[in-house]
TIGUVO-663273 format. One record per residue (C-alpha): x, y, z; residue number from 1. Coordinates in steps of 0.02 Angstrom, whole numbers. Example, Ala and Ser with C-alpha at 12.3 -4.5 7.8 and 13.67 -1.06 7.14 Angstrom:
! residues 2
[[615,-225,390],1]
[[684,-53,357],2]
//
This chain:
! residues 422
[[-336,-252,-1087],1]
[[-264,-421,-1043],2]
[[-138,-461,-1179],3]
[[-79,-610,-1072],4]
[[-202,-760,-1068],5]
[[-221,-942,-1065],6]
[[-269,-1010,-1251],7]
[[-262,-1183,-1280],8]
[[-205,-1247,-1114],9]
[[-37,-1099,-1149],10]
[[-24,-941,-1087],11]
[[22,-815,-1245],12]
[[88,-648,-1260],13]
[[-85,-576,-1386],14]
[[-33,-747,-1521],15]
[[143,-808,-1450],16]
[[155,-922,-1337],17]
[[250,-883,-1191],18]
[[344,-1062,-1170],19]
[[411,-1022,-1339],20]
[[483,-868,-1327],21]
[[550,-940,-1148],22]
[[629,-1108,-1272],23]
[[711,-981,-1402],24]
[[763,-813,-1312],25]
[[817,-915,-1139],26]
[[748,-879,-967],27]
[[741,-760,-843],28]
[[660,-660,-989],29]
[[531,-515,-984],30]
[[408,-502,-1132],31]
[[295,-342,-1170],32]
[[152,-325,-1276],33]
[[138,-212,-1409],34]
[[-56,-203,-1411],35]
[[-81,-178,-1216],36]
[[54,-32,-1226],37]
[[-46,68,-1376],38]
[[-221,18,-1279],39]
[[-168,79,-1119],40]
[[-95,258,-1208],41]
[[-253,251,-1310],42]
[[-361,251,-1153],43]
[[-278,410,-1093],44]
[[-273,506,-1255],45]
[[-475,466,-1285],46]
[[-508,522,-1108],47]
[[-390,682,-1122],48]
[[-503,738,-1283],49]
[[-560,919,-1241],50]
[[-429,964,-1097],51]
[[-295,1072,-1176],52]
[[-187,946,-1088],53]
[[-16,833,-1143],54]
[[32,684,-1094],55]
[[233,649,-1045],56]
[[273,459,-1039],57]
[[359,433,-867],58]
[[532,371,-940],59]
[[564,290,-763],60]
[[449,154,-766],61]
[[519,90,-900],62]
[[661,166,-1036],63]
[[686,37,-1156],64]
[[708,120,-1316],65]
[[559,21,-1374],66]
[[453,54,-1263],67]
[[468,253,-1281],68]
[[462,250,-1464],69]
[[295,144,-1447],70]
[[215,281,-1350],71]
[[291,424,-1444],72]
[[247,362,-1610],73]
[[61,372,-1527],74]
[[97,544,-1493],75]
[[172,539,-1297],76]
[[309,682,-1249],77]
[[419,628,-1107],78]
[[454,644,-934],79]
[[628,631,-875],80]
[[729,618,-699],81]
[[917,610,-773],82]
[[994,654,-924],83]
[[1019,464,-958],84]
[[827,468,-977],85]
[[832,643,-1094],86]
[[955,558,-1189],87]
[[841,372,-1205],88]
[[697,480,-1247],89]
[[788,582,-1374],90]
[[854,417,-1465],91]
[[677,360,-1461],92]
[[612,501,-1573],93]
[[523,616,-1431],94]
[[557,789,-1468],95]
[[683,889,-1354],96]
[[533,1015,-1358],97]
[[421,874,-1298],98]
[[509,837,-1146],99]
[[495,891,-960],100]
[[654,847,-829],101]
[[598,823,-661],102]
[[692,785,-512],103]
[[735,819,-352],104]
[[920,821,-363],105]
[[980,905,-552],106]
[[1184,936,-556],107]
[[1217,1096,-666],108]
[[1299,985,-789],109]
[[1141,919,-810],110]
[[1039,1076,-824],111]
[[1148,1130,-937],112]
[[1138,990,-1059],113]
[[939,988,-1040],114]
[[953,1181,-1073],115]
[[1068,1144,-1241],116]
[[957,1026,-1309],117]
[[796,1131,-1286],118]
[[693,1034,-1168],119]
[[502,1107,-1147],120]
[[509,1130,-944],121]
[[619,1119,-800],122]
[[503,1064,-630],123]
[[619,1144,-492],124]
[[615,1063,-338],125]
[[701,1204,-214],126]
[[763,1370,-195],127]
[[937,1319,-226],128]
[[915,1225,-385],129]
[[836,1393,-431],130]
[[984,1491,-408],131]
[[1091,1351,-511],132]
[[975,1345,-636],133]
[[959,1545,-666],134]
[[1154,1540,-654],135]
[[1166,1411,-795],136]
[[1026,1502,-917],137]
[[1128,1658,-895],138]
[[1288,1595,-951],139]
[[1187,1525,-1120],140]
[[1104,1662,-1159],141]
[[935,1600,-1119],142]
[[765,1655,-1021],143]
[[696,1464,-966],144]
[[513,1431,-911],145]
[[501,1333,-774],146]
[[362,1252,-648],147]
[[414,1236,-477],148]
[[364,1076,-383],149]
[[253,1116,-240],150]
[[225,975,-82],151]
[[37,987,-39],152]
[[58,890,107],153]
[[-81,737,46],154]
[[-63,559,105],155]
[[-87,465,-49],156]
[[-119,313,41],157]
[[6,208,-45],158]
[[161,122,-1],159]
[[282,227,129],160]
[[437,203,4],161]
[[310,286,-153],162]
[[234,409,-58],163]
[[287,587,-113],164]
[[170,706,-58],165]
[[212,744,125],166]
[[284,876,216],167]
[[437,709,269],168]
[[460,675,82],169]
[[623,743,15],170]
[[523,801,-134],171]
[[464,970,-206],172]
[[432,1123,-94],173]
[[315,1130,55],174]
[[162,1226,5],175]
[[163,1329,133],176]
[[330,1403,65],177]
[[290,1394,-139],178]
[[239,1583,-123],179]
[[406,1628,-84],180]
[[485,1530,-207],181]
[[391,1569,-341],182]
[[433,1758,-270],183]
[[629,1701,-282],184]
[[621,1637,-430],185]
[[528,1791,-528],186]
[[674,1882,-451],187]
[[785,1793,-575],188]
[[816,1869,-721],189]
[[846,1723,-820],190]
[[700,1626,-752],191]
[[506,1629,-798],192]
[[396,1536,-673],193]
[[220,1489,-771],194]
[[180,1337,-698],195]
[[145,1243,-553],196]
[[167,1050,-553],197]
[[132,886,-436],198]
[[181,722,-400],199]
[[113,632,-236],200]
[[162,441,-250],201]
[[132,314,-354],202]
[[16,141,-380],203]
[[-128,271,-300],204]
[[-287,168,-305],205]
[[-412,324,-254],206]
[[-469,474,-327],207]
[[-485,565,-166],208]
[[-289,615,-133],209]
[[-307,698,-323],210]
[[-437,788,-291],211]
[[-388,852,-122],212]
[[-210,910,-213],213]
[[-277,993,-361],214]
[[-392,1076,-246],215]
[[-228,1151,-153],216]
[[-130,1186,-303],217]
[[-317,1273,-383],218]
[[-285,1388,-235],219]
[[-107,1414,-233],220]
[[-124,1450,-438],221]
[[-249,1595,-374],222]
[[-121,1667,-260],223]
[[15,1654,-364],224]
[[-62,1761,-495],225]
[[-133,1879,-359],226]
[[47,1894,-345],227]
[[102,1950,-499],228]
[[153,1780,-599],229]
[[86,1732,-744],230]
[[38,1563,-694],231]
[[-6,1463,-887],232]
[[19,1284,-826],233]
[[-10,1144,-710],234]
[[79,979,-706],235]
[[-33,845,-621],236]
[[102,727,-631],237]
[[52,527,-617],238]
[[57,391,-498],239]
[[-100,307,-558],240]
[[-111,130,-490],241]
[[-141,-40,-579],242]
[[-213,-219,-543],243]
[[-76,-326,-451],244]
[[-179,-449,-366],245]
[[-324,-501,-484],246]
[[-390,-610,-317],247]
[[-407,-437,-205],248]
[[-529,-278,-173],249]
[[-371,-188,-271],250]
[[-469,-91,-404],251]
[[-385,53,-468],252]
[[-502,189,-549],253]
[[-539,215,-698],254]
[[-436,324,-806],255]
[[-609,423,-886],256]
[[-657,423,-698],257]
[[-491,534,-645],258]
[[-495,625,-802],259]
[[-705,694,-766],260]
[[-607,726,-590],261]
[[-483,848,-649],262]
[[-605,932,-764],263]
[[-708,968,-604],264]
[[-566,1022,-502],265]
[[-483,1130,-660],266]
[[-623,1215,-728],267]
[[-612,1400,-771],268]
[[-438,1374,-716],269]
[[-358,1440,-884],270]
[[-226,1325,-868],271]
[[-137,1197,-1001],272]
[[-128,1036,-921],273]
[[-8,897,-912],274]
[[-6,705,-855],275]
[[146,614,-826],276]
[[84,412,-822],277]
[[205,281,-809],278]
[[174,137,-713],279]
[[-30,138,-795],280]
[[56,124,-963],281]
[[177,-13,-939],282]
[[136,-102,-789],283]
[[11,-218,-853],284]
[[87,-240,-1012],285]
[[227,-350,-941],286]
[[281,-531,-874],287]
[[429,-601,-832],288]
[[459,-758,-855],289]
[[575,-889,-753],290]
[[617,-1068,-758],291]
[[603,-1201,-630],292]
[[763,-1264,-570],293]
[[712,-1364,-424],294]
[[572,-1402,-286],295]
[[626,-1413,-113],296]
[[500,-1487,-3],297]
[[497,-1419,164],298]
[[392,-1444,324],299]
[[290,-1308,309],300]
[[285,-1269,133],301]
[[380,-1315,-27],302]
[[494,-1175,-92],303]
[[502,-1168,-289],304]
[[686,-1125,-340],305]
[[688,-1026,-505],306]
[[805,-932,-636],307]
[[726,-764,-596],308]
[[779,-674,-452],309]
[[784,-507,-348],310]
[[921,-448,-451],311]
[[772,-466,-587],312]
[[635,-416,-502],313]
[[681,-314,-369],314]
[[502,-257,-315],315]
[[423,-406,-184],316]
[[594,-369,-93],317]
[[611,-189,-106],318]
[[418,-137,-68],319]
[[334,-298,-12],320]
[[247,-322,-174],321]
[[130,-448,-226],322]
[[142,-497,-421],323]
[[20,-638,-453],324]
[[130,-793,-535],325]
[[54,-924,-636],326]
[[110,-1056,-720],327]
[[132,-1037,-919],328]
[[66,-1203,-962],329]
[[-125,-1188,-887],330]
[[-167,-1293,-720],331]
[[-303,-1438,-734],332]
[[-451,-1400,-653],333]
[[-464,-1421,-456],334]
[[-275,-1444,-452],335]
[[-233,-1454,-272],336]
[[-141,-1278,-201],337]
[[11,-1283,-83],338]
[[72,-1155,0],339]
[[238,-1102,-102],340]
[[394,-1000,-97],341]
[[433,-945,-267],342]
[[611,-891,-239],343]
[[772,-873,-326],344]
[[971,-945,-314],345]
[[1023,-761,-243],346]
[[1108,-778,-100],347]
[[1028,-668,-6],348]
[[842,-730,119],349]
[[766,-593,56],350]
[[774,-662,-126],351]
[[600,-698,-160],352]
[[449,-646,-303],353]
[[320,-751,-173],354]
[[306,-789,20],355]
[[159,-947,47],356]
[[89,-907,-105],357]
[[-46,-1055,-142],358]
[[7,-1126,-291],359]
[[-9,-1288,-408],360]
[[101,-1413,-428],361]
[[263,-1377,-520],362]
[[428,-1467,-578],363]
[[587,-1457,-631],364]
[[586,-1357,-813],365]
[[422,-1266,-811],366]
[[390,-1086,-852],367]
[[303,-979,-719],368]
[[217,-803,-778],369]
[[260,-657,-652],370]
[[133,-548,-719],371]
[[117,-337,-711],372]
[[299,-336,-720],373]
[[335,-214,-861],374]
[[339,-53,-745],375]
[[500,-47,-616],376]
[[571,-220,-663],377]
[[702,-242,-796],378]
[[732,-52,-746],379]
[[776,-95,-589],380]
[[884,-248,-599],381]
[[1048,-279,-576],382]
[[1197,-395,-589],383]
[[1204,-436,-391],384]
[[1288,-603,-370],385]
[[1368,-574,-563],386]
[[1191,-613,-628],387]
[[1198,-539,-814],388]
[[1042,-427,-849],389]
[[904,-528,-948],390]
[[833,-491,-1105],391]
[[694,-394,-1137],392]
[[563,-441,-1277],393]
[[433,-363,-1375],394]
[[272,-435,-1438],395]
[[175,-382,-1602],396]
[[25,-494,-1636],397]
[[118,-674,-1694],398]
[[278,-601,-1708],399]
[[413,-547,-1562],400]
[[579,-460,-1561],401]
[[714,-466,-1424],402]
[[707,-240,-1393],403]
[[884,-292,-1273],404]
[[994,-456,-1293],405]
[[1049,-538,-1143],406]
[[1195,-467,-1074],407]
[[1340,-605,-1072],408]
[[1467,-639,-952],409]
[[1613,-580,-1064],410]
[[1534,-391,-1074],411]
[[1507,-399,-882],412]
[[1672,-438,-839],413]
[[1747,-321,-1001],414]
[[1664,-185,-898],415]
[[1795,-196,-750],416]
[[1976,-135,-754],417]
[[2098,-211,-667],418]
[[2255,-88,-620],419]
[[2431,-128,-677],420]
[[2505,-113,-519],421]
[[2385,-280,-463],422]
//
């Protein structure tokens, strides 16, 4: 669903305008909508209906505490990468039961805490983190199940810094080698491998790379058991990609589409499923908005200084990514386009949201819409150039909330320590 749409000449969050929530809260400013974050869970759950399958919330995307307990009061477990995330999705309500860390890189300290607070599943990503963890379950006492991350080797087509699926990706274990490791790890004593889980990239637009890994794992589940494991789960992971460029051939799939997919792929399988969205849930659920501070007129296009920056909105910099930007007060019909920088007061030349971006004419003041910003945005941001993070806001109908004030100077600077001997 589109919560974000032009009514009466305004763009609104579902019944708020976004120009007032920009007036009151103070821009740079990202706003989420309630409604689009239930319908998007919603799709998944109705299309998950007769899989014995979960769904884990991909905390990374985007771990305000809001936004978790949104999708766990719907039902959503979560899926973690640090303990900063187990602890976010703990505070949030998700059950420690309901929760799967994943990672390529877990300290024992961590494994230990995840251990202590009784997380469902560990997804091991290498023979060594093996060893730590079945060190670390012995000294508590415990027996841990555990899935081990295998690497089909799939090119999921998507962006070379989101792509995790190949043999050159630092993550999981090369299939070619997950017989051995699940061999290593049945040697533990204090391990129990019974599940096999995936993750090849993310903002995947086709079916195809899906089916071709569940198709590997299917086969590698097969073996496995042949082997002696008792194999009881499969973790499909996420990755599933969303509209960024309404004006484009990019047309994810549908949800119901990749869901009759793994039911194909999976059947007879005898395994529980699981699906770790993130970016599908949040994404298009939301904008950021910035102020204009300036046009500068230039000779071969006019560059549109705003309040929001990379620090903000790290992703056009960081991956080349296209967000489409509107203005929040709609354009008049057949207003004439020029090609437009929308860039911020970083100093840095790669501080930009938009690069000749055909735009309408804007001035000093307005409120543009950087839209299908609520996955890897305020998550990402940072205080480069002493920028204080922004505010995050959440939508409900006619009424909004700020989920995380704007940070102020005074606590950014309270955060350094200056020694004595300066």
């Amino acid at each position: 669903m589109d919560s974000f749409v032009y009514q009466g000449g305004e763009m609104v969050a579902e019944s708020v305008p976004l120009a007032r929530i920009a007036r009151d809260v103070g821009t740079p400013v990202y706003v989420y909508s309630l409604a689009a974050l239930r319908a998007n869970y919603q799709a998944f759950a109705t299309s998950m209906r007769g899989l014995d399958a979960e769904l884990h919330y991909a905390v990374k995307a985007n771990s305000n505490l809001a936004v978790i307990r949104a999708f766990a009061a719907q039902g959503a477990g979560a899926d973690i990468v640090s303990i900063g995330e187990m602890r976010r999705a703990l505070a949030a309500g998700v059950a420690a039961s309901n929760i799967v860390f994943s990672g390529v890189g877990k300290k024992e300290v961590e494994l230990r805490q995840a251990l202590e607070a009784g997380v469902r599943q560990i997804n091991v990503e290498s023979s060594a983190e093996l060893d730590t963890l079945d060190a670390v379950a012995k000294s508590l006492g415990r027996v841990v199940d555990i899935a081990i991350r295998v690497n089909p080797d799939v090119d999921a087509k998507t962006h070379a810094k989101i792509t995790t699926g190949r043999k050159g990706n630092k993550f999981g274990i090369d299939i070619d080698l997950a017989r051995d490791a699940y061999a290593h790890a049945a040697s533990k004593k204090n391990l129990r491998p019974i599940g096999v889980a995936m993750h090849i990239g993310s903002q995947i637009l086709s079916l195809e790379p899906y089916r071709d890994s569940i198709r590997k794992l299917r086969g590698l589940v097969g073996e496995l058991r042949t082997d002696g494991h008792d194999i009881q789960r499969l973790d499909l992971g996420g990755g599933y990609g969303i509209v960024y460029r309404d004006q484009s051939n990019e047309r994810p799939f549908a949800v119901g589409d990749y869901m009759e997919m793994v039911r194909e792929e999976t059947a007879g399988l005898g395994c529980a499923l699981s699906f770790e969205p993130g970016r599908s849930l949040v994404g298009n659920a939301g904008v950021l908005l910035g102020e204009v501070i300036l046009v500068k007129p230039g000779t071969a296009r006019t560059f549109v200084i705003i309040d929001a920056a990379m620090n903000d909105l790290i992703r056009p910099t960081l991956y080349e990514a296209w967000h489409d930007i509107v203005p929040s007060h709609e354009p008049a019909a057949g207003a004439t386009l020029a090609a437009t920088d929308i860039v911020g007061p970083i100093c840095e030349s790669g501080d930009y949201l938009a690069q000749n971006r055909p735009m309408p004419p804007l001035a000093a003041g307005d409120v543009v819409v950087v839209k299908s910003a609520g996955a890897y945005g305020a998550v990402m941001s940072s205080t480069y150039n002493t920028r204080p993070l922004v505010p995050e806001v959440l939508v409900d109908g006619d009424r909004y909330e700020v989920i995380r004030p704007r940070q102020s100077l005074d606590d950014l600077l309270a955060a350094d320590r200056v020694p004595e001997w300066l």
